[in-house]
C-alpha positions as CSV (number, residue, x, y, z in Angstrom):
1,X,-53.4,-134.3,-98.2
2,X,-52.4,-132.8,-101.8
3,X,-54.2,-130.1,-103.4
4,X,-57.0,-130.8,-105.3
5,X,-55.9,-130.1,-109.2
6,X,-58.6,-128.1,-110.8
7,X,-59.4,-127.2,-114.4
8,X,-61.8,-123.9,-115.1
9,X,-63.8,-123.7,-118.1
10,X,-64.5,-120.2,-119.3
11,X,-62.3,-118.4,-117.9
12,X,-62.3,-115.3,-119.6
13,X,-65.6,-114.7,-118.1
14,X,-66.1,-112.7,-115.1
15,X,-67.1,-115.4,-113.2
16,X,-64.3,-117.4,-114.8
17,X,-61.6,-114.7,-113.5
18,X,-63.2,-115.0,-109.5
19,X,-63.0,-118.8,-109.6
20,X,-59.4,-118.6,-110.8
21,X,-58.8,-116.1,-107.9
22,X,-60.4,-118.5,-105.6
23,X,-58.5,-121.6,-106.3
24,X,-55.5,-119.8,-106.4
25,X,-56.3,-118.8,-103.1
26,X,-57.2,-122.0,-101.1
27,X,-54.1,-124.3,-100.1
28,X,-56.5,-126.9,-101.0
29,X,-56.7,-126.6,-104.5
30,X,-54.2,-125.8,-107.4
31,X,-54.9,-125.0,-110.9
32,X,-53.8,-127.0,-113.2
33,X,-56.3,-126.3,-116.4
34,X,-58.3,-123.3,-118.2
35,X,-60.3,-123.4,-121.1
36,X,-62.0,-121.3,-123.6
37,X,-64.1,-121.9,-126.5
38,X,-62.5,-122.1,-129.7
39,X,-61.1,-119.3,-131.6
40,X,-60.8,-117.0,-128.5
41,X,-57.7,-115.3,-128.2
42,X,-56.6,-116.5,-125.3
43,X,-56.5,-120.2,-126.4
44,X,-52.7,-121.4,-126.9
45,X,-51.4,-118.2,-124.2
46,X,-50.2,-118.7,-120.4
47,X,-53.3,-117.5,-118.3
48,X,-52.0,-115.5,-115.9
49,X,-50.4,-113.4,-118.6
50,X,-54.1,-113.5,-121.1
51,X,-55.3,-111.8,-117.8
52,X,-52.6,-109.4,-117.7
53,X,-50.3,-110.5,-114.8
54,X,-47.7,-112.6,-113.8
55,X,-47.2,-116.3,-116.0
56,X,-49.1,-118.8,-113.7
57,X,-47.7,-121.6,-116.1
58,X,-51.1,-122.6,-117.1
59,X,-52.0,-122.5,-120.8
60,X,-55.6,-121.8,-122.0
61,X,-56.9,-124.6,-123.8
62,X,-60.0,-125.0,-126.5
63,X,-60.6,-128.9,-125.2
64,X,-61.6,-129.5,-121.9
65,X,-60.3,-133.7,-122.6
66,X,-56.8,-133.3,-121.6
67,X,-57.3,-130.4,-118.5
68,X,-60.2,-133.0,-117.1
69,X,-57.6,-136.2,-117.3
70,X,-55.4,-134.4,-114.8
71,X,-58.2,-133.0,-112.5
72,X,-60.0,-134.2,-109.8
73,X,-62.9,-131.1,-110.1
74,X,-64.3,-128.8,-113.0
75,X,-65.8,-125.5,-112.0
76,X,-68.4,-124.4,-114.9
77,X,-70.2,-121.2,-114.7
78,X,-70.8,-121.4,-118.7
79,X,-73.4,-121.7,-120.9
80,X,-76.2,-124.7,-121.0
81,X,-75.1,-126.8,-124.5
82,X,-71.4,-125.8,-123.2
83,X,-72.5,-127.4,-119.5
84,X,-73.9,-130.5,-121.3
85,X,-70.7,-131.2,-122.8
86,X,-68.8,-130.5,-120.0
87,X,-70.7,-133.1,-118.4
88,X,-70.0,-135.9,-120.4
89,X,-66.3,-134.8,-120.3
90,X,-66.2,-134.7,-116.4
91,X,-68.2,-137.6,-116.3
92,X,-65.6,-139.6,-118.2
93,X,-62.5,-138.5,-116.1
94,X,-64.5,-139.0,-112.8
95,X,-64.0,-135.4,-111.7
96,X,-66.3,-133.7,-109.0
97,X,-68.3,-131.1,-111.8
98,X,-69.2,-128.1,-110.3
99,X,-71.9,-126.0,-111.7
100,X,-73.1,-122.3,-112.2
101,X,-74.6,-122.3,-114.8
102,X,-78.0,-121.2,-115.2
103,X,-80.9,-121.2,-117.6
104,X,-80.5,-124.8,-117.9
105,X,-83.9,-126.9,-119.6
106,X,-85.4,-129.8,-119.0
107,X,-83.3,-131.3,-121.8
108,X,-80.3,-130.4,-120.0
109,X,-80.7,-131.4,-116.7
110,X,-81.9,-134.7,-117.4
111,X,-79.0,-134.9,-119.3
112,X,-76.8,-134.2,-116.2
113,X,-79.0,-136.3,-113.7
114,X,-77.8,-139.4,-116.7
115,X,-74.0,-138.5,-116.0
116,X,-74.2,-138.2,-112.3
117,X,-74.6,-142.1,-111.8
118,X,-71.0,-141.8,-112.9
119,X,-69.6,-138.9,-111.1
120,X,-70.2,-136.2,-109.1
121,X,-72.2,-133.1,-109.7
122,X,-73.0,-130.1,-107.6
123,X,-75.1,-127.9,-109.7
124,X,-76.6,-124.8,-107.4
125,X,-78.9,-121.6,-108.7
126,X,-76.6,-119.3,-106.0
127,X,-73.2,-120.8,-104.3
128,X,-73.0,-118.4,-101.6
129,X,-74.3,-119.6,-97.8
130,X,-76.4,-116.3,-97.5
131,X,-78.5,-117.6,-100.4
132,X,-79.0,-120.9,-99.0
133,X,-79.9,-120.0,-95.8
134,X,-82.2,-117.7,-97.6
135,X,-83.5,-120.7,-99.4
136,X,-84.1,-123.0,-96.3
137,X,-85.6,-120.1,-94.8
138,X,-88.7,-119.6,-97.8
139,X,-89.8,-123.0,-97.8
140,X,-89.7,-122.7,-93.6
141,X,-92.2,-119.7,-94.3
142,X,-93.7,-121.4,-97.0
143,X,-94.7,-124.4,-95.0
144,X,-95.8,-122.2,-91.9
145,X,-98.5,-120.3,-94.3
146,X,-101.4,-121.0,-96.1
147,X,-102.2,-120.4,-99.7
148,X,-104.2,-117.0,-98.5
149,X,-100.6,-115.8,-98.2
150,X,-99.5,-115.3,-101.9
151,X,-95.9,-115.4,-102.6
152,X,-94.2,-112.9,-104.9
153,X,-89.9,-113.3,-106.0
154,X,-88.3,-110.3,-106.8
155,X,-84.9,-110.3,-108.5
156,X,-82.4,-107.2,-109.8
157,X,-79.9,-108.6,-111.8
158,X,-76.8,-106.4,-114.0
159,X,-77.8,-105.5,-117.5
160,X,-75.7,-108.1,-119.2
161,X,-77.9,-110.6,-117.8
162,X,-79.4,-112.9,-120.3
163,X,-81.6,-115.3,-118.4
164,X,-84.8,-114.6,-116.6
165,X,-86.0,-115.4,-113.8
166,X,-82.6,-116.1,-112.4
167,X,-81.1,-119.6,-111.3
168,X,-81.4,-118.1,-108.1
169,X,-85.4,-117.2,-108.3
170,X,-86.0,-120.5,-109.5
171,X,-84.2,-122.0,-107.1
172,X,-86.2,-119.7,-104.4
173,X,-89.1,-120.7,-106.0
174,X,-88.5,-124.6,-105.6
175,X,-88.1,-124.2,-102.0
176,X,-91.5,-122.0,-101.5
177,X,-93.3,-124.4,-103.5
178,X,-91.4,-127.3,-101.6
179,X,-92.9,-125.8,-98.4
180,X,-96.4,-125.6,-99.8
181,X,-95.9,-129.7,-100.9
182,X,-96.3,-129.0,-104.9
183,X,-93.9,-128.6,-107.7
184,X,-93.2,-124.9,-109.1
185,X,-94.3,-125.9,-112.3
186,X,-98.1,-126.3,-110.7
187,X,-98.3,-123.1,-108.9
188,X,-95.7,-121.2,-111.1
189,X,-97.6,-118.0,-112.2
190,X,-97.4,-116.9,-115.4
191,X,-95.4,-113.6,-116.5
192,X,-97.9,-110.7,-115.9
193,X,-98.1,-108.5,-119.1
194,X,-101.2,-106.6,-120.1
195,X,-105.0,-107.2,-118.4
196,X,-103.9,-110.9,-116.6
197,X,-107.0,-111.1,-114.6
198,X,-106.9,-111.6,-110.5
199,X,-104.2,-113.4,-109.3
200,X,-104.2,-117.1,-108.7
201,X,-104.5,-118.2,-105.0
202,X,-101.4,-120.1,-103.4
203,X,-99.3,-119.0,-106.9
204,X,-95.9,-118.1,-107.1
205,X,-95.1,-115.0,-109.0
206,X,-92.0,-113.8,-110.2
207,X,-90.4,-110.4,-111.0
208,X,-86.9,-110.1,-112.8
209,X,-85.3,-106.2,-112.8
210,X,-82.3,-105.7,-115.2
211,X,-79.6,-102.7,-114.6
212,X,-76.6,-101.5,-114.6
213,X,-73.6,-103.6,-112.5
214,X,-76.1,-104.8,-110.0
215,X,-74.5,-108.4,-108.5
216,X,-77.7,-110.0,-107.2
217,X,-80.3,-109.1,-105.1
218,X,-83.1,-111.4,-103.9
219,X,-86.6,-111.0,-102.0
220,X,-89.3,-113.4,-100.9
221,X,-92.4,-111.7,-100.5
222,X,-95.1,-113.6,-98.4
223,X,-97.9,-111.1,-98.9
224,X,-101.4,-111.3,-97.2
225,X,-104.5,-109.1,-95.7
226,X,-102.9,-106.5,-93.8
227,X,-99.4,-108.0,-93.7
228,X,-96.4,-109.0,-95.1
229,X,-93.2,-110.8,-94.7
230,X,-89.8,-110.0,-96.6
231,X,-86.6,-112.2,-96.6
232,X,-84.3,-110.8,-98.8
233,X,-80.5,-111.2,-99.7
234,X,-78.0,-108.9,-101.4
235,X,-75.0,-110.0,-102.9
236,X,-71.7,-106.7,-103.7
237,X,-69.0,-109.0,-104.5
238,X,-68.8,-112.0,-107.5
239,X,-66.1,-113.6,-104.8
240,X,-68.8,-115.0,-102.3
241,X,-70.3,-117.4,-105.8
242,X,-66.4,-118.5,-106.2
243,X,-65.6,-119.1,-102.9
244,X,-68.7,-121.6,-102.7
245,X,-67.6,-123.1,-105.8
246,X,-64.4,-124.2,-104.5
247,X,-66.0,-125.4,-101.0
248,X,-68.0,-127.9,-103.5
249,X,-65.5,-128.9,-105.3
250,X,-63.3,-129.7,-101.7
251,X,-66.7,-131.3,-100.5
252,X,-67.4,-133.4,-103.7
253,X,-64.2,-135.5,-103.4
254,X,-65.6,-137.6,-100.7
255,X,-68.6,-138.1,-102.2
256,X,-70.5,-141.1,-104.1
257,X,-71.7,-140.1,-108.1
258,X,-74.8,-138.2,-107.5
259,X,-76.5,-134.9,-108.2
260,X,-76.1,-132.7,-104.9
261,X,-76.6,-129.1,-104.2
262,X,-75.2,-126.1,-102.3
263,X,-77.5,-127.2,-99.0
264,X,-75.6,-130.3,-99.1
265,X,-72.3,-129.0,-99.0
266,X,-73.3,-126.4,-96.2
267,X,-74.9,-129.1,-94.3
268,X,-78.2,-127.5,-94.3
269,X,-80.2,-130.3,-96.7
C-alpha cells in the first residue's frame, strides 16, 4: 500500500510543527502539502527550510484547493471560521479531515455534520489514547453514581490558551453527562463568579487554570459526603495529540463519509 499523501494546514503553529514531525515520521503517510493563512511569511518558501532545516520540497501555500486535490487526509488544528472552510475544501476533494480544533459553536459544527455526508471527518476534543480512555472511564463513573455525587472538571492549560473550558473538558463533560443519560447543556453549571448560591444537584461544573507552558492536564472529580473519586490525565509532550492525528487520518481511509471521533479510531466507541 502507498503512503497516504497529506496536506497540513497551519503549519507554523506549534501544533502545526508536531503534525509535520508526525507524518514525516510514519511510513504510512507522506507530506505532500502545507498551508498558511495569507500574508504569512512563510507562504511561497520550501517548509522544511521556513522551519529552519533541511528543504523537504514542500512549498507553503495560502490556498488549501490545490494541496487537498492531491491528498487523501487534512490535518487541521486551526481556528473555527478557518476549520469551516477547510471543511468545504476537504469535503470537495473527498479527503479524510482531521480535526483539532477547538472552541468550535453550534454554527460550526452543524456546519461540519452538513459536509460529513460527503466525506470523512474525525473531529476529537484530545487525540491522545490516555484522554480517551480517560473519557470512557467518566461516563463509566458517571453512570455507576447518583446525582448526590456532584461532578466537578478541572483543567490547567498554557497561558497562550484562548478557549475555555477546553475541547478536552467539554469533551469530558459529554461523557459524564452521557453517563447520567442527559445532555451537558441541561446539567452544565454555570461559571461560578461572585455569591452563586448552593450548587445545583447532579450538575456539572467546570474549572479552567491558565499558566505558563503547561501542555494539558485533566481531572474528573466525582465528589460526595465523605468521599471522593479523581481520574485525572496529564499530558508533557504536544507529540502524543500528533501522533493521534495521523492514526485518524490512516484509520479514516477505510471509512464511509461520517462524523467519527477519537473512540472510534481507538476502538473503544
Amino acid at each position: 500500500m502507498s503512503a497516504i499523501p497529506v496536506t497540513i494546514v497551519g503549519a507554523s503553529g506549534h501544533m502545526g510543527r508536531m503534525l509535520i514531525a508526525a507524518v514525516l515520521a510514519d511510513a504510512a503517510t507522506t507530506l505532500v502539502g502545507a498551508t498558511e493563512r495569507p500574508g504569512h511569511d512563510w507562504i511561497g518558501r520550501d517548509l522544511g527550510e521556513a522551519m529552519g532545516g533541511a528543504a523537504l520540497g514542500v512549498t507553503v501555500e495560502d490556498d488549501l484547493l490545490e494541496p487537498a486535490a492531491r491528498s487523501r487526509a487534512i490535518l487541521d488544528f486551526t481556528s473555527p471560521a478557518a476549520t469551516r472552510l477547510h471543511g468545504t475544501i476537504a469535503a470537495q476533494a473527498r479527503c479524510v479531515h482531521v480535526i483539532g480544533t477547538t472552541g468550535l459553536d453550534e454554527a460550526d459544527l452543524a456546519h461540519l455534520s452538513a459536509v460529513a455526508r460527503h466525506a470523512v471527518v474525525v473531529r476529537a476534543g484530545n487525540m491522545s489514547l490516555g484522554v480517551n480512555l480517560l473519557t470512557v472511564l467518566t461516563r463509566k463513573v458517571a453512570q455507576a453514581l447518583d446525582a448526590d455525587w456532584d461532578i466537578e472538571i478541572v483543567e490547567m492549560h498554557h497561558n497562550r490558551k484562548v478557549d475555555a473550558p477546553s475541547g478536552t473538558a467539554l469533551m469530558l463533560g459529554e461523557a459524564a453527562a452521557a453517563g447520567r443519560g442527559a445532555p451537558l447543556a441541561q446539567l452544565r453549571e454555570p461559571v461560578r463568579d461572585g455569591i452563586t448560591g448552593p450548587r445545583a444537584r447532579g450538575g456539572i461544573g467546570f474549572a479552567a487554570l491558565r499558566g505558563g507552558d503547561v501542555v494539558g492536564e485533566h481531572e474528573v472529580i466525582f465528589a460526595a459526603g465523605g468521599e471522593r473519586i479523581a481520574l485525572k490525565h496529564i499530558a508533557t509532550d504536544r507529540t502524543v495529540f500528533a501522533r493521534g492525528a495521523v492514526k485518524a487520518a490512516i484509520w479514516g481511509q477505510d471509512q464511509a463519509p461520517g462524523e467519527y471521533d477519537m473512540l472510534d479510531v481507538l476502538g473503544l466507541g
